[in-house]
C-alpha positions as CSV (number, residue, x, y, z in Angstrom):
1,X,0.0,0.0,0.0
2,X,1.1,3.5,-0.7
3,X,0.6,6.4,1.5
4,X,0.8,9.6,0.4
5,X,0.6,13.2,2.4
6,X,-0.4,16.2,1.1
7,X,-0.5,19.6,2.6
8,X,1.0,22.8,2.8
9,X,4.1,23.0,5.1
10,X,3.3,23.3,8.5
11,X,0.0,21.7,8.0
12,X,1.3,18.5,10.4
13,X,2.4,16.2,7.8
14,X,5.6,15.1,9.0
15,X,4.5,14.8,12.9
16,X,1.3,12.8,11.6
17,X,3.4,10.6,9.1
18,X,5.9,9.7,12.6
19,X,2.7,9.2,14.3
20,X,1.7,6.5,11.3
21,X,5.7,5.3,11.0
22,X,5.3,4.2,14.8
23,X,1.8,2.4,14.1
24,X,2.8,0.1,10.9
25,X,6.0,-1.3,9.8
26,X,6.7,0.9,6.5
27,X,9.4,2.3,4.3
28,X,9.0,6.6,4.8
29,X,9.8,8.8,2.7
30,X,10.1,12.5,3.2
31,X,11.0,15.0,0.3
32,X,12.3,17.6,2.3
33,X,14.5,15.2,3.3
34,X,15.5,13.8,-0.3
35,X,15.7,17.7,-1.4
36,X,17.9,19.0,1.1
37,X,20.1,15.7,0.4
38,X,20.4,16.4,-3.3
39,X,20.7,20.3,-2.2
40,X,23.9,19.7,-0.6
41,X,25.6,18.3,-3.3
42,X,25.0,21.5,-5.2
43,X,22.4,19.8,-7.3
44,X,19.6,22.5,-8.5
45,X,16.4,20.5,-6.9
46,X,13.8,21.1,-9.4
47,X,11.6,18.0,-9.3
48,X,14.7,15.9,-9.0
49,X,13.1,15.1,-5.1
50,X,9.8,13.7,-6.3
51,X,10.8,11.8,-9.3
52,X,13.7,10.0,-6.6
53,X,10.9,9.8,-4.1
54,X,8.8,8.0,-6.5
55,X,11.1,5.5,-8.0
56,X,12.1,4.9,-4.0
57,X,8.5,3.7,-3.4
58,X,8.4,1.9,-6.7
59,X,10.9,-0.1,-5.3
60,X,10.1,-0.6,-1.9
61,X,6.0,-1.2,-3.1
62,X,7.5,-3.9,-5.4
63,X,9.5,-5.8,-2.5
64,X,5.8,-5.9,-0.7
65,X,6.5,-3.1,1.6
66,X,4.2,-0.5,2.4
67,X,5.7,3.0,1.9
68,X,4.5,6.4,3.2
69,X,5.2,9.7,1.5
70,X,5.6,13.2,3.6
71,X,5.2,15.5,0.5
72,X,3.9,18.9,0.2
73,X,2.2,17.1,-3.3
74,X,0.7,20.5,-4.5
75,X,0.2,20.2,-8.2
76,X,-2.6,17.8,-10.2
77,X,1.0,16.3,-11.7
78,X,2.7,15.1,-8.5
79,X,-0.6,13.6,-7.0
80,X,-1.0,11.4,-11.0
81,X,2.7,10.6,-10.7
82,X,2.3,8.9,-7.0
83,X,-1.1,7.2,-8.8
84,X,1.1,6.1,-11.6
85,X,3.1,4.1,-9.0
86,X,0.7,2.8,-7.3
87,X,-0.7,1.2,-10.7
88,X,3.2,0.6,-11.7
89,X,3.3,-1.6,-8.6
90,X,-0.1,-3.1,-8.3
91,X,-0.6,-1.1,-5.0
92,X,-3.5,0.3,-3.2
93,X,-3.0,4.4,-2.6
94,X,-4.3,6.0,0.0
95,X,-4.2,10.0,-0.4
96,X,-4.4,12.2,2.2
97,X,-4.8,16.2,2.4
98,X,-3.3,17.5,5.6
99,X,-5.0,20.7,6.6
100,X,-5.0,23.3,9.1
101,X,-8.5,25.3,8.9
102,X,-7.1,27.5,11.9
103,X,-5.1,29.8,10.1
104,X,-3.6,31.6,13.6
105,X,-2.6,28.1,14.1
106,X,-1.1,27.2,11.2
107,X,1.0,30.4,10.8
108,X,2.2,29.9,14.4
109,X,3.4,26.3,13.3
110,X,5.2,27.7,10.5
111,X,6.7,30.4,12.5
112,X,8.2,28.7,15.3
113,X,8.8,24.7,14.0
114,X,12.1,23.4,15.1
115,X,14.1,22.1,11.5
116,X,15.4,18.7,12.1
117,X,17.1,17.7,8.6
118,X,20.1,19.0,8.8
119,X,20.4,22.5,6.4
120,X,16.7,22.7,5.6
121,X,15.9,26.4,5.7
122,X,11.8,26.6,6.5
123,X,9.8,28.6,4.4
124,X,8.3,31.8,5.8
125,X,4.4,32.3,6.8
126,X,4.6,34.6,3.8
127,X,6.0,32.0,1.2
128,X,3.6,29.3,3.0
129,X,0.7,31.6,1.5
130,X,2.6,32.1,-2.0
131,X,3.1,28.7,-2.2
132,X,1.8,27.0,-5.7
133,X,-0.8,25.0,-4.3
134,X,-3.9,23.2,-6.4
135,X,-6.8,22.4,-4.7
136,X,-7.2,18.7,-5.5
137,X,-9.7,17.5,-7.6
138,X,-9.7,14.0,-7.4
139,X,-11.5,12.1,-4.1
140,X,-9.1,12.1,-1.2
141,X,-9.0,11.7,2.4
142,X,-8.7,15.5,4.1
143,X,-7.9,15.4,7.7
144,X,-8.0,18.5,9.6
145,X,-4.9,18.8,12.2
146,X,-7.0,21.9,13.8
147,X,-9.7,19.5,15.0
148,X,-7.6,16.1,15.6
149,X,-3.9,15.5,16.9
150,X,-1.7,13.6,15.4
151,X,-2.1,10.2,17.0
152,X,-6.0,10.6,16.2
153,X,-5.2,11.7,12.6
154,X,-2.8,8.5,11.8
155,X,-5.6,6.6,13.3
156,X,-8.1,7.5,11.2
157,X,-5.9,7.4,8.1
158,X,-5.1,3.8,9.2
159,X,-8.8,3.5,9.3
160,X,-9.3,4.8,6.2
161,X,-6.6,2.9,5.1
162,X,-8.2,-0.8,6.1
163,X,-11.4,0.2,4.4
């Protein structure tokens, strides 16, 4: 099965995808940690992080594991390419949007996160709002880290997962 997380930064992506990592055995796979690995080689990042994220779960999905992606996964392109492995792979895929409807909330998340992969400057509250994000249009799972924490929130995604 493939997991994949969606969401603006700051949204609670990575602390529900830990949350979901302690729950289930899984491979995980976090782009800002792929980007800021091919950043420090002076590579120019581009989509080089998702295209390496996505033939990492190829490979993992094809050894029978289940692997969970921590993306940001804003355009209609990156959410058909993590469909296109899960078809590649004869896998199930569960998407998820990770939201914050409580914006004084979210911005204070964004504002005040501690960075725990090494070099990763966070984007400001400012480029959170700029970012290039398009709404989805396809049926997903959205789960609102305003309402639930993130031990309900992998929960229910594990839920939604078993249906």
């Amino acid at each position: 099965m493939l997991i994949v997380l969606g969401g603006l930064p700051g949204s609670g992506k990575t602390t529900i995808a830990r949350e979901i990592a302690a729950l289930i055995p899984c491979a995980y796979l976090r782009i800002d940690t792929i980007e800021q690995a091919l950043r420090s080689t002076g590579a120019d990042v581009g989509p080089a992080g998702y295209v390496a994220a996505y033939a990492l779960a190829r490979s993992n999905l094809s050894l029978g594991q289940t692997v969970l992606a921590d993306c940001v996964n804003p355009l209609p392109v990156t959410r058909e390419a993590w469909r296109a492995v899960a078809v590649d792979t004869g896998s199930r895929i569960v998407e998820v949007e990770i939201v914050c409807s409580d914006t004084a909330e979210h911005r204070r998340r964004v504002e005040q996160r501690s960075i725990d992969v090494p070099g990763l400057v966070p984007p400001t509250w400012e480029a959170v709002q700029r970012h290039d994000y398009v709404p989805w249009g396809t049926p997903h799972l959205v789960v609102d880290t305003a309402a639930l924490g993130a031990h309900e929130a992998a929960k229910l995604i594990l839920s939604h997962a078993r249906d």
